[in-house]
Biotite code that builds the C-alpha atoms (Angstrom):
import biotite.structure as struc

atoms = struc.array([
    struc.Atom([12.210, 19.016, -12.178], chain_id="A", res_id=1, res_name="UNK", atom_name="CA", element="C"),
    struc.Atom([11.613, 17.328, -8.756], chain_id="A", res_id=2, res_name="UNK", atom_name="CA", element="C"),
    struc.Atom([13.500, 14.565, -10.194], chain_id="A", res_id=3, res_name="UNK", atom_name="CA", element="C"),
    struc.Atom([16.710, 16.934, -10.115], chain_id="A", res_id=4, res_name="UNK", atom_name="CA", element="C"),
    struc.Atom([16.023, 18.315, -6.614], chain_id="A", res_id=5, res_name="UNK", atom_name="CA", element="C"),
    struc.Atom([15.522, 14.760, -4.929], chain_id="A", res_id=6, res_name="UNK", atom_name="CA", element="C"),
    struc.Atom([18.970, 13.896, -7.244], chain_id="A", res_id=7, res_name="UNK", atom_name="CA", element="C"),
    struc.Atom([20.449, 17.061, -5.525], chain_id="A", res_id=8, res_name="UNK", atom_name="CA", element="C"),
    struc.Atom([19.444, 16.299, -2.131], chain_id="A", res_id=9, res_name="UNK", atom_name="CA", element="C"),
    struc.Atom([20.153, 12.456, -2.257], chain_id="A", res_id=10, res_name="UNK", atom_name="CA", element="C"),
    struc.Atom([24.326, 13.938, -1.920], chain_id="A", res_id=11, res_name="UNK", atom_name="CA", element="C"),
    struc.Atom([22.501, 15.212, 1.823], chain_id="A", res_id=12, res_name="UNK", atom_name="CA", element="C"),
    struc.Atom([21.121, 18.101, 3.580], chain_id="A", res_id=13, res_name="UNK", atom_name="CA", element="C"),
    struc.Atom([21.084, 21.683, 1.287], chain_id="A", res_id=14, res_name="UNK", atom_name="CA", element="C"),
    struc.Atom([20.531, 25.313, 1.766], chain_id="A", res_id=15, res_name="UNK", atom_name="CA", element="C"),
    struc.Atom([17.593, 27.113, -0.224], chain_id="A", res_id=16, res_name="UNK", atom_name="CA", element="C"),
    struc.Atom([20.575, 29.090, -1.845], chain_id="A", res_id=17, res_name="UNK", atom_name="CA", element="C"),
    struc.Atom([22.854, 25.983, -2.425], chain_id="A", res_id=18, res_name="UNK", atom_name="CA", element="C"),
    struc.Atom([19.881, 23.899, -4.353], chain_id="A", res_id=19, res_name="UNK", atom_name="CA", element="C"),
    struc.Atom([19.230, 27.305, -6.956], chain_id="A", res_id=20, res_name="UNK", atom_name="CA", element="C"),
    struc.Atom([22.760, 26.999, -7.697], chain_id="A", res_id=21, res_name="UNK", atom_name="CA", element="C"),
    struc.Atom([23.127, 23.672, -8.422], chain_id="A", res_id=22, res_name="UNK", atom_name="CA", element="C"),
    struc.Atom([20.056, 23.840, -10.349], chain_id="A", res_id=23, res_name="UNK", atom_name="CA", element="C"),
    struc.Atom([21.108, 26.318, -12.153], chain_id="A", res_id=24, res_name="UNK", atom_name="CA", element="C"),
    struc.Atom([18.305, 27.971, -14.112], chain_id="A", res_id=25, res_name="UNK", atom_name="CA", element="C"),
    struc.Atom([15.574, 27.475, -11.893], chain_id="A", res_id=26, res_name="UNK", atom_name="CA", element="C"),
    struc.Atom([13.840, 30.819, -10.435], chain_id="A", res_id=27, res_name="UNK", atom_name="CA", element="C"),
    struc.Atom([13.621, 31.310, -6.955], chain_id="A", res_id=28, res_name="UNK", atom_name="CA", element="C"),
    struc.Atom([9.499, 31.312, -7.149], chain_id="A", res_id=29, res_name="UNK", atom_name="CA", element="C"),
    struc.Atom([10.165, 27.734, -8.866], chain_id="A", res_id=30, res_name="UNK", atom_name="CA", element="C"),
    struc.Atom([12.125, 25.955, -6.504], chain_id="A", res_id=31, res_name="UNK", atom_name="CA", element="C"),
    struc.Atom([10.079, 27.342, -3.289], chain_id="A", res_id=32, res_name="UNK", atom_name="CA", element="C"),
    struc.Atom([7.054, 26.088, -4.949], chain_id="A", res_id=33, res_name="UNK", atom_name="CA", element="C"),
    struc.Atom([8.367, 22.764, -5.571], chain_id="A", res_id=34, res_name="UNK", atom_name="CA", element="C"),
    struc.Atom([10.059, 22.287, -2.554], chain_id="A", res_id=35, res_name="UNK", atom_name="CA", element="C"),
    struc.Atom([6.745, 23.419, -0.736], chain_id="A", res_id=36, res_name="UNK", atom_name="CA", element="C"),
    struc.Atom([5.235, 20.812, -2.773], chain_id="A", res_id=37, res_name="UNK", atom_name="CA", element="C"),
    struc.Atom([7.292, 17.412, -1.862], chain_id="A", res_id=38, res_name="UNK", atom_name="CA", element="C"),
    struc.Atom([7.615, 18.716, 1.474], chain_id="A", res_id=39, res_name="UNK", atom_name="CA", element="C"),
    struc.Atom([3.703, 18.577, 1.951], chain_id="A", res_id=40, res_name="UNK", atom_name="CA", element="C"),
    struc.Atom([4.187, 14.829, -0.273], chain_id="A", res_id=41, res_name="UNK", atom_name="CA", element="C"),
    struc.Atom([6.364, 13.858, 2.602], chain_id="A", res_id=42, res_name="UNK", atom_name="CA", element="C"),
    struc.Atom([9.330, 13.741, 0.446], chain_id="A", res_id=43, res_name="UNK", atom_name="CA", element="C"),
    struc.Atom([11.674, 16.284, 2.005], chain_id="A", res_id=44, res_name="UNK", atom_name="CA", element="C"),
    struc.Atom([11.738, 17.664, 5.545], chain_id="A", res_id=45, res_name="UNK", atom_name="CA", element="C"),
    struc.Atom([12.334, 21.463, 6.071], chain_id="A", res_id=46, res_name="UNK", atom_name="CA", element="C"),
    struc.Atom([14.097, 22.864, 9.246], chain_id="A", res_id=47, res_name="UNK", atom_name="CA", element="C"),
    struc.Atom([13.860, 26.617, 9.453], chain_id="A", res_id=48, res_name="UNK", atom_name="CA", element="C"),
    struc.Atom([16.139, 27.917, 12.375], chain_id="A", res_id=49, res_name="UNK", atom_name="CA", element="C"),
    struc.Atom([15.123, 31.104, 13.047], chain_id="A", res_id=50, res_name="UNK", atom_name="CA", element="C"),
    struc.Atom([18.216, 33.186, 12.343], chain_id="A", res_id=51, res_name="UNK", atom_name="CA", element="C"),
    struc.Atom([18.654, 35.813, 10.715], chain_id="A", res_id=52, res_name="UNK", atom_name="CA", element="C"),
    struc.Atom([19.573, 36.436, 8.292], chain_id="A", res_id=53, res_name="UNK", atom_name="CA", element="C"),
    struc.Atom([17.290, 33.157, 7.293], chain_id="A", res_id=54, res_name="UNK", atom_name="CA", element="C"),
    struc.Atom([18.812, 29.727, 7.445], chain_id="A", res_id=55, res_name="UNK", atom_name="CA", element="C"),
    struc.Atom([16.134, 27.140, 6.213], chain_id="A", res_id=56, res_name="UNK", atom_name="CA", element="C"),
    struc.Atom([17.605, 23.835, 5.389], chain_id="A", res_id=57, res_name="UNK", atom_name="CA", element="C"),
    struc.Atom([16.101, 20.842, 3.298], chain_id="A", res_id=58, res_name="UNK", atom_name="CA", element="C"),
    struc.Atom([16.491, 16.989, 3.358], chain_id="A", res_id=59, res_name="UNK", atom_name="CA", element="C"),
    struc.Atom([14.872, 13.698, 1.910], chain_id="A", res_id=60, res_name="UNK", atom_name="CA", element="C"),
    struc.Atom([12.659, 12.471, 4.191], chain_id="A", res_id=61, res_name="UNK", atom_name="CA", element="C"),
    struc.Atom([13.271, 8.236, 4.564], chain_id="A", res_id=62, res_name="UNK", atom_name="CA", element="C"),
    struc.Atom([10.833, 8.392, 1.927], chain_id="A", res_id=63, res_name="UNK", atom_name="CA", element="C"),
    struc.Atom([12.148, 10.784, -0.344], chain_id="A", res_id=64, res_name="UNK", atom_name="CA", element="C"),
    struc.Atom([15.602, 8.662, 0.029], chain_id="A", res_id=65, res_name="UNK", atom_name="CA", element="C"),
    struc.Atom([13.474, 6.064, -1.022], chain_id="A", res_id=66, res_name="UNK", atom_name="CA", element="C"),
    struc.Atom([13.544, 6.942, -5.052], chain_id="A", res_id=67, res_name="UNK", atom_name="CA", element="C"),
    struc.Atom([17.213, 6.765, -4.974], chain_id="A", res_id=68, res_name="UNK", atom_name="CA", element="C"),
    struc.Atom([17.022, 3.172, -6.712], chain_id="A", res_id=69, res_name="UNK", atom_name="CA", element="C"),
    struc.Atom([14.336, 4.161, -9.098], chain_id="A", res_id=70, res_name="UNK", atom_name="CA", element="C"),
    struc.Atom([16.422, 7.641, -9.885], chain_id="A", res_id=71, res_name="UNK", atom_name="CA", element="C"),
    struc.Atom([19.464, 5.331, -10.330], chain_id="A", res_id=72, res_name="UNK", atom_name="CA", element="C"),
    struc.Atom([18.090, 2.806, -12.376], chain_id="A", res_id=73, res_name="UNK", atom_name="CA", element="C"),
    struc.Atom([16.936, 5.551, -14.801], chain_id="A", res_id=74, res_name="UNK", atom_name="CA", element="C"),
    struc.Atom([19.941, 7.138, -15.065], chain_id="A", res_id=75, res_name="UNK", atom_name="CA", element="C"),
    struc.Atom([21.328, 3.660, -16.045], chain_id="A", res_id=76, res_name="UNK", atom_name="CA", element="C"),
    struc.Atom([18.494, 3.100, -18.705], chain_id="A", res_id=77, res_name="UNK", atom_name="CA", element="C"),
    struc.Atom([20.323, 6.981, -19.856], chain_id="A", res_id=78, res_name="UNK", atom_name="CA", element="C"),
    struc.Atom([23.693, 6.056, -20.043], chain_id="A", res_id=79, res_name="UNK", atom_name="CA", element="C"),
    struc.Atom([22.601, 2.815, -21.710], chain_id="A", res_id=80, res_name="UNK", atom_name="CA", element="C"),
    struc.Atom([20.069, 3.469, -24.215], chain_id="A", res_id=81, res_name="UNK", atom_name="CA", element="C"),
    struc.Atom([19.845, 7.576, -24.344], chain_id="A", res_id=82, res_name="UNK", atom_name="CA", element="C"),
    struc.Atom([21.699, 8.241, -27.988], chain_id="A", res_id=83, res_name="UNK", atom_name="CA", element="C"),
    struc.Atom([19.204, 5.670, -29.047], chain_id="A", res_id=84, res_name="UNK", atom_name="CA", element="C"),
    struc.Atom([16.451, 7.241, -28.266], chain_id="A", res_id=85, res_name="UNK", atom_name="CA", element="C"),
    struc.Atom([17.500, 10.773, -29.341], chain_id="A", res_id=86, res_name="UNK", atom_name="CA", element="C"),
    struc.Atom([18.700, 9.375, -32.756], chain_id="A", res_id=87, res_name="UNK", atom_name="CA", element="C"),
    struc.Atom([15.444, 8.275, -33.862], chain_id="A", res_id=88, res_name="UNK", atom_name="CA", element="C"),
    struc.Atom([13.583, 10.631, -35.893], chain_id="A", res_id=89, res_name="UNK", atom_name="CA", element="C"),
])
């Protein structure tokens, strides 16, 4: 799944709100834990401003932006060889 939230925040920065959305699916518990987790990694970069109501915001970090090629490559390999592979039985 962090797959889809780097994919998500490669289009640029996203609100806590905005990512379970486009997600769709994920639970709320889900997403803070994984976003807690590549932001410790170093992969995304959290500004909280202190409003309130809450505004947090998330971003790739340079090297969260990093994985774009590899997350575009395999999207490629998808398009290209994912019937394929989902034929075969």
């Amino acid at each position: 799944m962090e797959g889809l939230n780097i994919q998500q925040l490669l289009e640029g920065t996203k609100r806590f709100n905005q990512l379970q959305r486009e997600l769709g699916g994920i639970t709320h518990r889900t997403l803070t834990k994984q976003l807690r987790e590549m932001e410790e990694r170093g992969l995304v970069n959290r500004k909280d401003y202190k409003e309130i109501p809450p505004r947090v915001e998330y971003r790739l970090s340079p090297l969260g932006q990093s994985l774009e090629s590899v997350l575009l490559a395999m999207h490629e390999w998808g398009e290209c060889y994912g019937r394929k592979v989902s034929q075969k039985k």
